[in-house]
C-alpha positions, 0 to 999 in steps of 0.5 A: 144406604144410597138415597132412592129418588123415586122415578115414575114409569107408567103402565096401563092399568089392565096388566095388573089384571092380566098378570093378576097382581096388585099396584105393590107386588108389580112395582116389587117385580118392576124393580127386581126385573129393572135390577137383574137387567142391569146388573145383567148388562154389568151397568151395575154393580150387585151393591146397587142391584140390592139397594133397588130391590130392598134387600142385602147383597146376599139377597141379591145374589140369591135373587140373580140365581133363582133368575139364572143370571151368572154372576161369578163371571167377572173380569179381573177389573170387574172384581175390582170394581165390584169390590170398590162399589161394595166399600163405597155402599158399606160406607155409606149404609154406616154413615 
């Protein structure tokens, strides 16, 4: 699995309370947030999206979903490309 390499962005700390949410359950939402944005904008694949989150690609996409993000929309370079990112990361997560 890709490494993560820990990245601080700071918010006041009174959006926990407006939000009503613990320090964990904000920096999950953060990240989740982060994924569909970007994954979103196509800067990253649904392999990346996934390591960011914690969970499976399958996850991921079940997460896009909830979060209306179409992510059946591809290119023909983008399956390409998707279909590479996804070789690259398995390979990884074996080694």
């Amino acid at each position: 699995m890709a490494k993560l390499e820990e990245i601080e962005v700071k918010f006041p700390k009174e959006i926990l309370l407006a939000i009503k949410e613990n320090k964990e359950e904000f920096e999950k939402k953060v990240r989740l947030f982060t994924a569909i944005k970007l994954f979103e904008q196509g800067k990253i694949s649904s392999g990346l999206g996934a390591v960011i989150v914690g969970c499976t690609k399958r996850e991921f996409f079940k997460l896009l979903a909830e979060n209306e993000v179409n992510f059946l929309d591809y290119e023909k370079e983008e399956w390409k490309e998707e279909v590479e990112t996804s070789k690259k990361f398995s390979r990884v997560a074996r080694e």
